[in-house]
C-alpha positions in Angstrom: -68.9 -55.2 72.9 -65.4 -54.1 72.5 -65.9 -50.8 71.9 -63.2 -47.7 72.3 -64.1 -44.5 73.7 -60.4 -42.7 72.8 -60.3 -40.5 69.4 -57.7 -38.1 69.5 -54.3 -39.0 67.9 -50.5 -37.2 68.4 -48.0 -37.6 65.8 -44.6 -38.6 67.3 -43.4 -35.1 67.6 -44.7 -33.1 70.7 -43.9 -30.3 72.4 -45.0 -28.6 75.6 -46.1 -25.7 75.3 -43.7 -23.6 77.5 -42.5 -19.6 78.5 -45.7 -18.4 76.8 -46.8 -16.4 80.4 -49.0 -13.6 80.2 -48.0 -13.1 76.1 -51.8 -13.1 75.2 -53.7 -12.6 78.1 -56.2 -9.6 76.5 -60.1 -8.6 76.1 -61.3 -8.1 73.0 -64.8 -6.6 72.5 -65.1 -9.0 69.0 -63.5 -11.7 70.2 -64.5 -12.0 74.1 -61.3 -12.4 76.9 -58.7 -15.2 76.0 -56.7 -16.8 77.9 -52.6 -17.3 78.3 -51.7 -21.2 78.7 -50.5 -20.9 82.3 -53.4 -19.0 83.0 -55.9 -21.9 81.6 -53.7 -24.6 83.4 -54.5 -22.5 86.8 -57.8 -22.8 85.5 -58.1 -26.4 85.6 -55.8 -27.2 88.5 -57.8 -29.1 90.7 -56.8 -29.7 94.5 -53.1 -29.3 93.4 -53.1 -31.3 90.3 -52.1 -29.5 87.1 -53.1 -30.8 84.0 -50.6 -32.2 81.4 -50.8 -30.1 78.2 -49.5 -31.3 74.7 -49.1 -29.8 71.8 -49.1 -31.1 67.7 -47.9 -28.3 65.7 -48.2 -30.5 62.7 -52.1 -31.0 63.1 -52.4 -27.8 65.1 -54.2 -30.3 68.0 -54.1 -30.3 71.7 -54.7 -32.6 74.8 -55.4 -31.1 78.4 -55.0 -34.4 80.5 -56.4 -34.5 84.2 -56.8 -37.5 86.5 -57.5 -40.0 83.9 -60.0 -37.7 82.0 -58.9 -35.8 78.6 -59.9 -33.0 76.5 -59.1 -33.0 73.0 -59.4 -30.4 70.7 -58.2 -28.7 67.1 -57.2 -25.1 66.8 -59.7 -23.1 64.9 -60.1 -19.4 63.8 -60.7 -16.5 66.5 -64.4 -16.7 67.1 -65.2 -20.0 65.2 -66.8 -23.0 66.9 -65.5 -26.4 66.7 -65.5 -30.2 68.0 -64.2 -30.7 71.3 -64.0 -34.7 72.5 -64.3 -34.9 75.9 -63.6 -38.3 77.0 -63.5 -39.5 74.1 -67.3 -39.8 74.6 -69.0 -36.4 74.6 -68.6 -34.5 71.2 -69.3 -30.7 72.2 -69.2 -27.8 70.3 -67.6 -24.3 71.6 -65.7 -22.0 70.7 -61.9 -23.2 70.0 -58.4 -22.1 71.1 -56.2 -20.9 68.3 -53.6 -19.5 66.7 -52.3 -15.5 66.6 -49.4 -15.1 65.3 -48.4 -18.5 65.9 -49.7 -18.2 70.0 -52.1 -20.8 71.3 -55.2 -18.1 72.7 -57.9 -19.8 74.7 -61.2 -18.1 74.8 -63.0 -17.9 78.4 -66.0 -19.6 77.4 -63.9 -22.9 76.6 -62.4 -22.7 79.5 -65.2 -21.8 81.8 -67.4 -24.8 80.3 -64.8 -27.0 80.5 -63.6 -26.4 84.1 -67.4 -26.7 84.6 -67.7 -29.9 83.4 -64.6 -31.7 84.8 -65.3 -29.8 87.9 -62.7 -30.6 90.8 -63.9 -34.3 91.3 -62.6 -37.1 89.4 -64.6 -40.3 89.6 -62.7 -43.9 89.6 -65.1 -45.0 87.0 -63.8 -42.5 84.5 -60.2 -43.7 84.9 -59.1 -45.0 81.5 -57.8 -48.5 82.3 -57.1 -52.1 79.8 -60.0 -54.1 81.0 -59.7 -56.9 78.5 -56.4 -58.6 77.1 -57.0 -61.3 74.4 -54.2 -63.8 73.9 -54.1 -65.5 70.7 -52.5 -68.7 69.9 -52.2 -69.1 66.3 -53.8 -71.7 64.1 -55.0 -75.1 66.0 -57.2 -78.2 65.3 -57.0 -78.8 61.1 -55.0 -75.9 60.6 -51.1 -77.0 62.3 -49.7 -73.5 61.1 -45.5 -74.4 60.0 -44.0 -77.3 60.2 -40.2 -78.0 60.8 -37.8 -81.0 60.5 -34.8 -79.6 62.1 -32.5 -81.8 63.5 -31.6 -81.5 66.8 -29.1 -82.8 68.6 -28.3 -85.0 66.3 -31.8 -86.1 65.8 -34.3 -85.2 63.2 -37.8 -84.2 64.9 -41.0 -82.6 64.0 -42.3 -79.0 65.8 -45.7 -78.0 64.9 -46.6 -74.7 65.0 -49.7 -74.6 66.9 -48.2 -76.2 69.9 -45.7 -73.8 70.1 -48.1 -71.2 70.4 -50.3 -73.1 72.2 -48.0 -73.5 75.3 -46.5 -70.0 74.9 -50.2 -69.0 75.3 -51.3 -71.0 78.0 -48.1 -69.8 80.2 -48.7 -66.2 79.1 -52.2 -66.2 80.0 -51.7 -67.7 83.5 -48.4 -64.8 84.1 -51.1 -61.9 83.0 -54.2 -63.6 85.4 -52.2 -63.9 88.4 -50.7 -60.3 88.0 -54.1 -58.6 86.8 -57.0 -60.2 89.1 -58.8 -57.1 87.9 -59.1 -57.7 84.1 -60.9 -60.4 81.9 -57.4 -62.3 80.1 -58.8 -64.5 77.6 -57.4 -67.0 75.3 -59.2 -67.6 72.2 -58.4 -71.5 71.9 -57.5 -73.6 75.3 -56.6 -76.7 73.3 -55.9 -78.0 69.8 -59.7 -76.7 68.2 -59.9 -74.1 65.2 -61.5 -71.1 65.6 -61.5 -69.3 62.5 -60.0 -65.8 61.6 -62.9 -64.1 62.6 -64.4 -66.0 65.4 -60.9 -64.9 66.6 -61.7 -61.3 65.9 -65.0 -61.9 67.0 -63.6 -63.1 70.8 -62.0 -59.9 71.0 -64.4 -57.5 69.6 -67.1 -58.6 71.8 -64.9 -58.6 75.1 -67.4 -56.2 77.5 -65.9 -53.0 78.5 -67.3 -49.7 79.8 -66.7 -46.6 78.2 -63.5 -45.8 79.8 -62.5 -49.3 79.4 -59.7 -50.6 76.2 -58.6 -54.3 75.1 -55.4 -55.4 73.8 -54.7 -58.4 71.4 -51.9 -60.6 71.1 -51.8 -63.0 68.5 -49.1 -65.5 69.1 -46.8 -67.2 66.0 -43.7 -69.2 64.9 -42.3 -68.8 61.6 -40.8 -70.9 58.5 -38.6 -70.3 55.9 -37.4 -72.3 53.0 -34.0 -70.8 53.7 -32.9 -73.0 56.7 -30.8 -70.3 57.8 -33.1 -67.8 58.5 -34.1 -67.4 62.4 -34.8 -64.8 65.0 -37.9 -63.0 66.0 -40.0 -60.4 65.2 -43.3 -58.1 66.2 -45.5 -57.1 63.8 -48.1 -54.5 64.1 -50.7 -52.7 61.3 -49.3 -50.5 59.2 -50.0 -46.9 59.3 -51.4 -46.7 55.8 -54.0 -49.4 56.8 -58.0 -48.2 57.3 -60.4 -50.1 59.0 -63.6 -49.2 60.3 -63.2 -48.9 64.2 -66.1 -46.8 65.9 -69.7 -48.3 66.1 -71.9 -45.9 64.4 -75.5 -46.2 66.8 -72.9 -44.6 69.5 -72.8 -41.3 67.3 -76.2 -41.5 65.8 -76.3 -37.3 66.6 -73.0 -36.9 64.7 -73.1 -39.4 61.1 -71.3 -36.0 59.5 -68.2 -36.4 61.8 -68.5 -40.4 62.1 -65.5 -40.4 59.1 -63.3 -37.7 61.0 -63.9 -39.8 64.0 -63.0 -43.0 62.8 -60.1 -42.1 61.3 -59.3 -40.1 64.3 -59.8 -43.4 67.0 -57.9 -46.1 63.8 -54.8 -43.7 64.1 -54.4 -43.9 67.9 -55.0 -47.9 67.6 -51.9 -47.7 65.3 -50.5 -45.8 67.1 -50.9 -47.9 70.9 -49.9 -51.1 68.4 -46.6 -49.7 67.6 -45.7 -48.8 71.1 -46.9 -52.2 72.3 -44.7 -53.9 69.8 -41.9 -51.7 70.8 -42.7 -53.0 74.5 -42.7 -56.2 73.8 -39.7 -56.1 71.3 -37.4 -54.7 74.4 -38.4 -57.3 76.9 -37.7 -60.4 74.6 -34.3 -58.7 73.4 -33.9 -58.4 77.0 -34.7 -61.8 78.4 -34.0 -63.8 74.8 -31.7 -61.6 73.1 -28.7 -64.0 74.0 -29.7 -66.9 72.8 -32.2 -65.9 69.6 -32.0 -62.8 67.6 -34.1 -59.8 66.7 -35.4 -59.4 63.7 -37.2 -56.0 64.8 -40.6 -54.4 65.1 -42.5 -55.0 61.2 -45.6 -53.8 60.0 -48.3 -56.2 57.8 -51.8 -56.4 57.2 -52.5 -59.9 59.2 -55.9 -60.8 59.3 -56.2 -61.0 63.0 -54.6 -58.1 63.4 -56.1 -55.9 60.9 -59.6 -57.0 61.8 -59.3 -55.9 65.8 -60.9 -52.7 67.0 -58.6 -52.2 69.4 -54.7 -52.5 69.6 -53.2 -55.4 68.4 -49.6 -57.1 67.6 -48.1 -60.3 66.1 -45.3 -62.0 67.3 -43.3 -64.4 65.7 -41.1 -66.5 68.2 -39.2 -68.1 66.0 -38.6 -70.3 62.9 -39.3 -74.2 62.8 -37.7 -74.5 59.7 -34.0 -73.5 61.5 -32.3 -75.8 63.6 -31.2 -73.4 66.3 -34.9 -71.7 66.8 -35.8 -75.1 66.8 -34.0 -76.2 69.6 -35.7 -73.4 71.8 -39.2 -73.5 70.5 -38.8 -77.1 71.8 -37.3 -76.5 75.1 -40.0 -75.6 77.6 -37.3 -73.5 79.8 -37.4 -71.4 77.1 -40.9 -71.1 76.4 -41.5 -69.9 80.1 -39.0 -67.3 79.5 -40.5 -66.1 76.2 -43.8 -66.4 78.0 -42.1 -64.0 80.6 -41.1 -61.7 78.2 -44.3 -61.0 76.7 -46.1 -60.4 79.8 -43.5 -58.0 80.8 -43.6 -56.3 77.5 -47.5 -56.1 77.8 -47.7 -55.1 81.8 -44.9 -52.6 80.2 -47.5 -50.8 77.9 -50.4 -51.5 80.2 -48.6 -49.7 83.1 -47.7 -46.4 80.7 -51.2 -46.8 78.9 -53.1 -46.4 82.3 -50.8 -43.9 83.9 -51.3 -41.4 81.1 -54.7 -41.6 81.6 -55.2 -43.6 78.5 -54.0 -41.1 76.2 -50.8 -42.3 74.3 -47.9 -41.4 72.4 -45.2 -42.8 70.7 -41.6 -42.2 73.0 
């Protein structure tokens, strides 16, 4: 089943925590020893690698990233105990950094049962990686999706929606297969059939990963607009604002009071991998199309087979059939290889920066 195993959310400010050495370095006899930041990097510097350490003032949360493993946490009161996600998989409880006098102090026992649990080995299977990327060509079978009567070249024709995507689709998912022999690419119709909105859903959803495993989805479009003037294309992701119920509740049977924190937690950091996604794929069409269709930027909505995902997912709209011009490139199949091109740039874009932060994102 496509399940997620990554909770912990940034908002689009960060800050690296820097400058802070040897400030708050002390023993307490209430409190226990705590440690300075540069003193718990040393701690969990492992064979010359430092961990990567960021910061949300906003949420008072941090991230210690380490060879594709993560430890998330939010600041609590000296000598409280609190949730720590390690993984993404392992809720523990400890006692948590936090704030004196607006200093980050780490107390020894987190850090000495962390550093014991990461230990100095970091195992290939706990890599985060995209396993699973689901292509989606929009509509099929009964459902044709738009339809245009543009003329061109002095000619009046017909472009059907679902073809469009269709082909788009079928070229995309042959670019991603040859470049990722590694990961299950799927396409959720190979021909003119209909799968409904949730068998859709349901393709994705039940893609196998492991736990350190993710999926993307990519449901392709063309527009239409009574105003035969309107073209360009866009990328649409789920809006912030937008709930959803993303974590499988038998895989936190222990913790049903935190299931709501998590879930909120995990639907964030989908939104947030969407946007960056879009904003992937957004600069590679505008880079390969940009001359010859325009942009009509990076939009948020509540599609159905986007909304429904558990897992990050985008629209994109290619073009209108409804406008002569976009017309005359949805129908060239020059042009559909190079949109095809462009989206798998755009997604190898965000699966390269996805996998090299060790599966933990944020918005640039």
């Amino acid at each position: 089943m496509a399940y997620r195993r990554r909770f912990f959310y940034l908002m689009p400010v960060l800050f690296i925590f820097a400058g802070q050495t040897g400030l708050f370095s002390q023993a307490d006899s209430s409190r226990g020893r705590s440690l300075s930041l540069e003193e718990t990097i040393k701690q969990f510097t492992f064979a010359g690698e430092a961990p990567e350490f960021r910061w949300d003032p906003l949420l008072g949360a941090g991230v210690f990233s380490i060879g594709g493993r993560y430890i998330a946490f939010a600041a609590g009161s000296a000598g409280e105990e609190g949730m720590i996600l390690l993984d993404g998989r392992e809720v523990l409880s400890v006692f948590t950094p936090y704030l004196d006098w607006g200093i980050l102090r780490f107390p020894e026992s987190f850090v000495t049962t962390l550093r014991n649990i990461l230990g100095p080995a970091v195992r290939e299977d706990t890599r985060f990686r995209i396993a699973a990327i689901i292509v989606d060509p929009g509509h099929g079978g009964k459902d044709p999706g738009a339809i245009g009567n543009p003329t061109i070249g002095g000619k009046a024709v017909q472009v059907i929606e679902k073809e469009v995507n269709l082909k788009v689709s079928r070229l995309l998912h042959a670019r991603l297969s040859t470049a990722f022999p590694d990961k299950q690419v799927l396409l959720t119709r190979q021909g003119d059939t209909y799968p409904t909105l949730e068998e859709r859903v349901s393709i994705a959803n039940s893609a196998p990963l492991r736990d350190n495993e993710a999926a993307i989805y990519i449901s392709i479009h063309a527009n239409y607009n009574f105003n035969k003037n309107a073209r360009g294309y866009e990328v649409w992701y789920l809006p912030p604002e937008y709930r959803r119920t993303v974590i499988e509740e038998d895989k936190y049977a222990d913790a049903a009071d935190v299931l709501p924190i998590l879930n909120a937690m995990l639907e964030e950091e989908f939104t947030t991998e969407s946007i960056m996604m879009a904003r992937s794929i957004m600069r590679q069409i505008d880079a390969v199309m940009g001359k010859v269709i325009p942009s009509r930027g990076i939009k948020a909505e509540d599609w159905y087979v986007v909304r429904n995902a558990r897992m990050p997912a985008v629209l994109v709209e290619l073009g209108f059939v409804s406008n002569d011009e976009d017309a005359r490139i949805l129908t060239d199949d020059n042009h559909l290889r190079n949109y095809a091109e462009a989206l798998y740039k755009g997604i190898n874009d965000f699966v390269a920066a996805f996998e090299r932060s060790g599966g933990f994102s944020v918005i640039q």
